[in-house]
LOTORMAR-618869 format. One record per residue (C-alpha): x, y, z. Coordinates in nm, 3 decimals, decimal comma, always signed. Example, Ala and Ser with C-alpha at 12.3 -4.5 7.8 and 13.67 -1.06 7.14 Angstrom:
REM LOTORMAR-618869
ATOM         x         y         z
ATOM    +1,230    -0,450    +0,780
ATOM    +1,367    -0,106    +0,714
This chain:
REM LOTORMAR-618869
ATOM         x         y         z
ATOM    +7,264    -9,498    +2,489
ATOM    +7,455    -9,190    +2,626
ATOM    +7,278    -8,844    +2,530
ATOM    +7,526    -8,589    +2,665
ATOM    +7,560    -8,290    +2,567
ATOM    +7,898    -8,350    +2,426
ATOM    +7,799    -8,587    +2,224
ATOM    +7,469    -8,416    +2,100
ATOM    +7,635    -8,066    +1,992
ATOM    +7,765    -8,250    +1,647
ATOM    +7,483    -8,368    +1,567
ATOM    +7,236    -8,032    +1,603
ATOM    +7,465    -7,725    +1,528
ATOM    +7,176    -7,492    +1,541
ATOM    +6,992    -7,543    +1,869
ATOM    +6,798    -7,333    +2,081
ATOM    +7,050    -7,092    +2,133
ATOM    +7,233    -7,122    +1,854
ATOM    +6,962    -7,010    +1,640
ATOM    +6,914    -6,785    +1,836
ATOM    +7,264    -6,671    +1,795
ATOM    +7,257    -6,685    +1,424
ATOM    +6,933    -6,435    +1,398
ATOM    +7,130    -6,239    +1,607
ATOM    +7,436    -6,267    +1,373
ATOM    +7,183    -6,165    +1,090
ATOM    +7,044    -5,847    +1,218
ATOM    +7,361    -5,732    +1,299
ATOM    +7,461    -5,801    +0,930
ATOM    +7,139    -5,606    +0,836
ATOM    +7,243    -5,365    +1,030
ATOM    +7,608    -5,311    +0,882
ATOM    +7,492    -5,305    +0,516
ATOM    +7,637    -5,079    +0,326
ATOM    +7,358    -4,801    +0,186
ATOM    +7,417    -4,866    -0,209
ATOM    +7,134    -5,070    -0,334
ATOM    +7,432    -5,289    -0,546
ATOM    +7,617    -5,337    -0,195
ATOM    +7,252    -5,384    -0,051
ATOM    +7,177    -5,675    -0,287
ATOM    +7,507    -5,829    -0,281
ATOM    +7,529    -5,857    +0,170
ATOM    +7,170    -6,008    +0,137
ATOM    +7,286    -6,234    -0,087
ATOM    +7,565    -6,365    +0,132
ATOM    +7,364    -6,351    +0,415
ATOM    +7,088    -6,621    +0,303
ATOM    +7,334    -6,813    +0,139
ATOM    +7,475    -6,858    +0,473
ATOM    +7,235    -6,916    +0,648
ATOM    +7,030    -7,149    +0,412
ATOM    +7,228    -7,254    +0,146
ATOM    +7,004    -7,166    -0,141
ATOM    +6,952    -6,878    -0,339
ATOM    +6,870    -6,502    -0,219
ATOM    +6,457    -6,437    -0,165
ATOM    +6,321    -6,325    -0,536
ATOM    +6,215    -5,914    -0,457
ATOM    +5,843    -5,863    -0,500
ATOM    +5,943    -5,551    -0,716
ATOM    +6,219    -5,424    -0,915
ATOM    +6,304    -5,025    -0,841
ATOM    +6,258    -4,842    -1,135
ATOM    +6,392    -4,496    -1,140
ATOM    +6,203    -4,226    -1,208
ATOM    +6,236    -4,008    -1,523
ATOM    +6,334    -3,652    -1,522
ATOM    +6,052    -3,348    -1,441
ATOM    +6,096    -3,138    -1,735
ATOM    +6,066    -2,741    -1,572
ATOM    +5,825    -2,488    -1,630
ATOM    +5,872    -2,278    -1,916
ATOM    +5,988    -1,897    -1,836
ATOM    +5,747    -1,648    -1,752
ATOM    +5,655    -1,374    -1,996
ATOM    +5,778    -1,037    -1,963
ATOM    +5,439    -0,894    -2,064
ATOM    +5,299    -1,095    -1,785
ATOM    +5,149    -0,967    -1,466
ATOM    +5,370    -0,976    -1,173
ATOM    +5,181    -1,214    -0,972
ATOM    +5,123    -1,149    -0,564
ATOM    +5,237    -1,440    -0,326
ATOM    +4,982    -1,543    -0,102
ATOM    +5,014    -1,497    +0,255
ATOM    +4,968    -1,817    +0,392
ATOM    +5,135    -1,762    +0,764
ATOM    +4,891    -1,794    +1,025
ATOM    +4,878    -1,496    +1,227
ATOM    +4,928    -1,512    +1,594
ATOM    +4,636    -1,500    +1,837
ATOM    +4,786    -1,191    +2,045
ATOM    +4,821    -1,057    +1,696
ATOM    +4,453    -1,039    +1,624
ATOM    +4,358    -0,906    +1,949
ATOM    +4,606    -0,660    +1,901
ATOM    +4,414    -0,562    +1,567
ATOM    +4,035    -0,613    +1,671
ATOM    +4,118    -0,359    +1,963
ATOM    +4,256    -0,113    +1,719
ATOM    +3,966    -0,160    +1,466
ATOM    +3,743    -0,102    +1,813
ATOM    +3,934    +0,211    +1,867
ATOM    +3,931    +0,363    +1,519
ATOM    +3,520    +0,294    +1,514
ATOM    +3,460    +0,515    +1,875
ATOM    +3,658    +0,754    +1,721
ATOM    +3,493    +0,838    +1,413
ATOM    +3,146    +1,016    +1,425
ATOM    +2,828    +0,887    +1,424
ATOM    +2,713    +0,791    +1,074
ATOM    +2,408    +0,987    +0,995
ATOM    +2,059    +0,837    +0,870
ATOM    +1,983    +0,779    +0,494
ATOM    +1,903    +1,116    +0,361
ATOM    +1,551    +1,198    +0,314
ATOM    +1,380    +1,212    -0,053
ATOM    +1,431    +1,520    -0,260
ATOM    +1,078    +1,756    -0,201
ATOM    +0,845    +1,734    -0,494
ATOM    +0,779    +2,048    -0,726
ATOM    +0,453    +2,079    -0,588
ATOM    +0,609    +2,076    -0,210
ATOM    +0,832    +2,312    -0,252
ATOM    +0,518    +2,522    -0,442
ATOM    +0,299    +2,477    -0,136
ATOM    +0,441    +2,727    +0,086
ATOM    +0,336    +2,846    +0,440
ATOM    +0,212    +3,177    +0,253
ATOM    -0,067    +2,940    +0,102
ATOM    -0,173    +2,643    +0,353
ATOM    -0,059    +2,505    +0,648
ATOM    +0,034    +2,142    +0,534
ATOM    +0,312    +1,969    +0,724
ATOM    +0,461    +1,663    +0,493
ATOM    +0,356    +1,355    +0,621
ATOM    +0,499    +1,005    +0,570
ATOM    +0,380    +0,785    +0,237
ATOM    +0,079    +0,551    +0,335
ATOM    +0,075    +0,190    +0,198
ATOM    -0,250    +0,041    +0,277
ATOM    -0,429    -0,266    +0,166
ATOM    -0,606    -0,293    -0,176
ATOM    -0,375    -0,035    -0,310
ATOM    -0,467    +0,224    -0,048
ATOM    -0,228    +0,467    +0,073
ATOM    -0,026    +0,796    -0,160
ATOM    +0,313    +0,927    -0,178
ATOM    +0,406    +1,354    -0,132
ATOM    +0,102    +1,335    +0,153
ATOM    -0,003    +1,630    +0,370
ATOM    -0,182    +1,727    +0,634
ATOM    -0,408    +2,032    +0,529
ATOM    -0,467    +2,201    +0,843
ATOM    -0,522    +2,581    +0,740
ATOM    -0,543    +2,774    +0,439
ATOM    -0,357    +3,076    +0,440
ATOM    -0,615    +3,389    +0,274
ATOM    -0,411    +3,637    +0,061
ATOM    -0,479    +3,907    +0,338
ATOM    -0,316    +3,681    +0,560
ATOM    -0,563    +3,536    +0,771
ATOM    -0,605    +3,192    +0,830
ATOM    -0,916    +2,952    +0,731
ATOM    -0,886    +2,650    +0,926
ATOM    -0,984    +2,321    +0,811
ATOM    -1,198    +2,124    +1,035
ATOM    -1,079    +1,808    +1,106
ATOM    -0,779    +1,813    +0,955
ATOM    -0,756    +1,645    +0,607
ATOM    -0,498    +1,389    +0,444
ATOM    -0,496    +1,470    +0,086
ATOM    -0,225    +1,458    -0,194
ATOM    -0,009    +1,751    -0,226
ATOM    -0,152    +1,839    -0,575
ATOM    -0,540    +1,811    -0,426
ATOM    -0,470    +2,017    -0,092
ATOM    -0,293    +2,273    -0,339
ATOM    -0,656    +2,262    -0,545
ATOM    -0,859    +2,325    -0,239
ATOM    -0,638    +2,575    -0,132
ATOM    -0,635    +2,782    -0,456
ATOM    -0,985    +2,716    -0,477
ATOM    -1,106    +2,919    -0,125
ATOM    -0,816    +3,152    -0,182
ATOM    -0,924    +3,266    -0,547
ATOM    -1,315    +3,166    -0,541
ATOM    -1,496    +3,127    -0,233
ATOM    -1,298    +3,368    +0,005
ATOM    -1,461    +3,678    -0,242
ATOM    -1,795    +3,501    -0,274
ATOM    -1,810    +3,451    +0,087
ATOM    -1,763    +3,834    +0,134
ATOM    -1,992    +3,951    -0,113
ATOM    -2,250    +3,772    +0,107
ATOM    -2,161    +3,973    +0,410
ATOM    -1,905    +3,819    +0,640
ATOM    -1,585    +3,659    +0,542
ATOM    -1,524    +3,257    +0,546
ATOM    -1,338    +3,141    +0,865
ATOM    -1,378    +2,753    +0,852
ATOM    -1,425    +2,480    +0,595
ATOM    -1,653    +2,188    +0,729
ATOM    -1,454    +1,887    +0,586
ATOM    -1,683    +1,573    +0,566
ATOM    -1,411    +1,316    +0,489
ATOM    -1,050    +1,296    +0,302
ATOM    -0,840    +1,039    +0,345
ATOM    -1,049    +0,641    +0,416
ATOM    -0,944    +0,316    +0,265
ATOM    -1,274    +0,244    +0,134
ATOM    -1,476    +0,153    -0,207
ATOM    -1,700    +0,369    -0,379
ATOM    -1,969    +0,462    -0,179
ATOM    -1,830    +0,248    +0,090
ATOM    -2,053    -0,028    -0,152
ATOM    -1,880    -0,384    -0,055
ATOM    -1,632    -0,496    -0,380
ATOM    -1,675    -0,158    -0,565
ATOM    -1,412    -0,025    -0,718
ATOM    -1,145    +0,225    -0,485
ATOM    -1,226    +0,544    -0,431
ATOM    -1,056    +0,864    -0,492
ATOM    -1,066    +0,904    -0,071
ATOM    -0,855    +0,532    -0,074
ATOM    -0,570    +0,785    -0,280
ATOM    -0,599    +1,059    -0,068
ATOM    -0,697    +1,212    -0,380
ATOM    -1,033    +1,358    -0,274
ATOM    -1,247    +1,556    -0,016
ATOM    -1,625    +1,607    +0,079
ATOM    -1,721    +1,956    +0,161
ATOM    -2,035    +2,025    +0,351
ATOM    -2,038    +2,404    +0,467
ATOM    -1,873    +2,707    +0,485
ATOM    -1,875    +2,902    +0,801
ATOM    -1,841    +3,256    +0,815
ATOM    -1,693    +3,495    +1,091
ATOM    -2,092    +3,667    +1,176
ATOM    -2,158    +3,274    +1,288
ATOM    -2,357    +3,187    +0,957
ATOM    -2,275    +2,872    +0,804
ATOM    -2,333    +2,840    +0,403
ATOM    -2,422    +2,460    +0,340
ATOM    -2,384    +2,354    -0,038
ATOM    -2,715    +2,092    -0,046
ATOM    -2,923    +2,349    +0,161
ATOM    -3,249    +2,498    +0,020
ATOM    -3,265    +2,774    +0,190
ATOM    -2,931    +2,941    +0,095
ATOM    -3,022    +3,170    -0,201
ATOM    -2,999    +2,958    -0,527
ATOM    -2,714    +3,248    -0,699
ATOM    -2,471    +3,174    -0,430
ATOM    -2,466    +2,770    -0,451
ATOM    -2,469    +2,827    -0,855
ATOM    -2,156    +3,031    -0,814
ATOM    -1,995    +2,738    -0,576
ATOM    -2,078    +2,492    -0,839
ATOM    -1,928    +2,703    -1,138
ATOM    -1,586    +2,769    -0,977
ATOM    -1,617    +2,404    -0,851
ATOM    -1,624    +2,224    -1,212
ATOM    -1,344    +2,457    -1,297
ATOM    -1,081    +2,333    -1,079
ATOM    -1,179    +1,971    -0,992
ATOM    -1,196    +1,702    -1,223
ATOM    -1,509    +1,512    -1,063
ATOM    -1,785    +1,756    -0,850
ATOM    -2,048    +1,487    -0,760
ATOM    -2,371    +1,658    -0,560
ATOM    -2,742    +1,603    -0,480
ATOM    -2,903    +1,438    -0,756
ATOM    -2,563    +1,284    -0,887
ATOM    -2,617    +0,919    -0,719
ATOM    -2,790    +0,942    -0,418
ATOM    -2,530    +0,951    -0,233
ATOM    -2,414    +1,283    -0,195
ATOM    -2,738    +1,441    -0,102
ATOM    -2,558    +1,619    +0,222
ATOM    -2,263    +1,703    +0,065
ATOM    -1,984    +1,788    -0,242
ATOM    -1,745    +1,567    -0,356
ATOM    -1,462    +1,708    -0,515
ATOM    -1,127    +1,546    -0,685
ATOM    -0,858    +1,529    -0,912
ATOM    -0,861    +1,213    -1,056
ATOM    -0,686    +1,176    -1,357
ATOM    -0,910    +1,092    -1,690
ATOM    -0,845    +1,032    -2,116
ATOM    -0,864    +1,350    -2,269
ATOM    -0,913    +1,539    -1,960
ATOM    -1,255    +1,393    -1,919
ATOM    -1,439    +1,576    -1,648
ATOM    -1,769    +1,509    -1,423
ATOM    -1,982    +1,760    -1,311
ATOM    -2,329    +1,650    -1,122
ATOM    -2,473    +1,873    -0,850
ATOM    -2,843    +1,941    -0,911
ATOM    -2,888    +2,288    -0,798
ATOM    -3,246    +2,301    -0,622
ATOM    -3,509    +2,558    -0,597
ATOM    -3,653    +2,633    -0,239
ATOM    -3,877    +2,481    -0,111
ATOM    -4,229    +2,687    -0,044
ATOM    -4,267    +2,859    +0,275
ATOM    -4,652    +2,744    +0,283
ATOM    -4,754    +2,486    +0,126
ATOM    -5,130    +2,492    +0,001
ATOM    -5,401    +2,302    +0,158
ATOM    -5,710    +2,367    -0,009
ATOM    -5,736    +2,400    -0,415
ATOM    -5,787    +2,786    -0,526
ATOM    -6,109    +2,944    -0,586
ATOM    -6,229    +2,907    -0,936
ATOM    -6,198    +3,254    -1,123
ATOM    -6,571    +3,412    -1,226
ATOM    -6,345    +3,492    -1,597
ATOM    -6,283    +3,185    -1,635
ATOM    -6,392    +3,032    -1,959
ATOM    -6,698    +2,790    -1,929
ATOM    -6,596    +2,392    -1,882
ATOM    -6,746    +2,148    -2,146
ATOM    -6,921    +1,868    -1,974
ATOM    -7,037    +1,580    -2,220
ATOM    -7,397    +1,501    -2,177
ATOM    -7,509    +1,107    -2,174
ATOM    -7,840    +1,108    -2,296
ATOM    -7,772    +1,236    -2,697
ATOM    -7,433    +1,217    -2,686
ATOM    -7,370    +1,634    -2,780
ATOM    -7,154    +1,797    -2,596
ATOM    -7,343    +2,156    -2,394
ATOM    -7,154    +2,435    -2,317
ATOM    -7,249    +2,472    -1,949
ATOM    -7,204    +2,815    -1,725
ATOM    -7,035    +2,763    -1,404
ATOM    -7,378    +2,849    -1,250
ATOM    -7,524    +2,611    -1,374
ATOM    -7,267    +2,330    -1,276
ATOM    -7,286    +2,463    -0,968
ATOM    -7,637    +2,377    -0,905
ATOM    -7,586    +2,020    -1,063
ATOM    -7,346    +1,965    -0,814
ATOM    -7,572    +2,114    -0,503
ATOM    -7,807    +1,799    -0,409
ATOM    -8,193    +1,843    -0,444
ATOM    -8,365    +1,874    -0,140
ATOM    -8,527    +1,556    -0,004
ATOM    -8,925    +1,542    -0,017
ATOM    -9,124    +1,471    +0,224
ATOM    -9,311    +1,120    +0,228
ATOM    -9,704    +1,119    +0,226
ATOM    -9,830    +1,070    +0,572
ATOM   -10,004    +0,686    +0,545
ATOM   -10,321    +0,645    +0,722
ATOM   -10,374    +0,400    +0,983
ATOM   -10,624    +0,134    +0,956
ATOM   -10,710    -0,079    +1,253
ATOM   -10,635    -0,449    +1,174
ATOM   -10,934    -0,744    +1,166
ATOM   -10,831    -1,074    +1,256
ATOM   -11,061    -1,352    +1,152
ATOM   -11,123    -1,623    +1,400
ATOM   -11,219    -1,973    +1,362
């Protein structure tokens, strides 16, 4: 049997290389289509017929055309005209170029200046260097509710004929309290002070400002001092080197009268020795605020004390009436002279014993 290639072409017409001619063929044909899909459908058509004899490949999907957008509708006249947004990216040199001249345009301008301070109070503005020397300090917020707003420092008070009264240590008070103490040695004690015989030239201040209770007694309610709403006053000291303290005995009783009377005018709570024990050294004054302007005023003004104080009980007057001295025996009651008690009360003399008389002893023997 002869298998030449002559005789074998017949018989496969499609070999190796003549499908691969054929594909060839097809893609070529693919690639001449026409570009109508009705030209599109009818080359494919050909081209598998050709190649297999049969019928065209069915299409997964049919192409469906797509229906018509209907437009927007017009927009209003009335409308707002409406601003396109900018959506171009700027340029990197661009925004360097910008930053620098924002950098520029904030060296140039000034400074800006701090928030601008609070507005002075009425009483502030009242408090003047003609009455006290009391620099505005800052607003203290302490623990517990501690602390005050429109604070000073009282450091001096300023006497109408100009001289000054200095206030030793210095005391943080309210502005409304320092302007009560202020008024208060101005109007009351500066005069009293002179009447006595030498003008006032320091207040002894005992305590202002302290975040404490009441009494410094552990979970008592805050004090007035916790405001800054009170001050303790000990003495006044006067210019001849006297010093006038307010719990002392010894000052004469008309002058510490006349500080408690001018005291219980102007403050709103005086406390003093015999108030609560503890303000037997000194005077607490303040302005706390009360219903119906309720006020407290406790400072026990004491006599002096005697300059001697007695040892032995006074001699009986001779004019004085005779004592009644009950008698035990019949129960009546004898009018006795003081004579006579005195010599009940002097003891009887003692008696002498009879002398005993000595006998000499006999002793029986056995």
């Amino acid at each position: 049997m002869n298998f030449s290639a002559e005789k074998s072409s017949p018989k496969w017409p499609f070999g190796r290389f003549g499908r691969a001619a054929a594909a060839m063929v097809t893609v070529v044909v693919l690639l001449a289509a026409p570009a109508t899909p009705a030209l599109a459908r009818k080359a494919s058509h050909d081209i598998w017929g050709d190649l297999f004899g049969g019928r065209p490949p069915k299409l997964r999907g049919t192409q469906h055309h797509r229906a018509a957008v209907p437009l927007p509708r017009p927009r209003p006249a009335e409308a707002p005209s409406a601003q396109p947004e900018k959506k171009e990216a700027e340029k990197p040199a661009a925004k360097d170029a910008d930053k620098k001249d924002a950098d520029k345009k904030d060296a140039d301008k000034p400074a800006e200046q701090a928030a601008p301070a609070p507005q002075p109070s009425a009483c502030r503005l009242a408090l003047t260097d003609q009455i006290a020397i009391a620099p505005s300090i800052p607003d203290i917020k302490g623990p517990g509710g501690c602390g005050g707003e429109d604070l000073v420092r009282l450091e001096a008070i300023v006497l109408p004929d100009k001289r000054q009264v200095p206030v030793k240590p210095a005391a943080i008070l309210r502005c409304k309290m320092a302007t009560a103490i202020a008024e208060w040695i101005r109007a009351d004690i500066a005069p009293l002070t002179a009447k006595v015989g030498s003008p006032i030239s320091e207040l002894d201040n005992f305590d202002s400002y302290e975040c404490r209770g009441r009494n410094r007694v552990a979970g008592a309610l805050l004090s007035e001092h916790g405001r800054a709403n009170a001050l303790d006053v000990r003495a006044f000291k006067l210019a001849n080197g006297r010093s006038i303290s307010l719990t002392d005995r010894t000052v004469a009783r008309e002058v510490r009268e006349s500080v408690l009377h001018s005291a219980c005018t102007r403050f709103s709570t005086v406390l003093g020795p015999g108030s609560d024990g503890y303000h037997e050294d000194h005077v607490h004054l303040d302005v706390m605020e009360r219903r119906n302007n309720y006020r407290i005023c406790q400072w026990d003004v004491w006599d002096p004390l005697p300059q001697v104080a007695p040892l032995m009980p006074a001699v009986r007057p001779e004019e004085a009436p005779p004592r009644e001295v009950a008698e035990k025996s019949d129960g009546k009651v004898k009018a006795k002279s003081s004579d006579e008690e005195d010599d009940e009360a002097k003891p009887e003399p003692a008696k002498p014993e009879p002398k005993k008389t000595k006998k000499q002893a006999t002793k029986k023997r056995r």
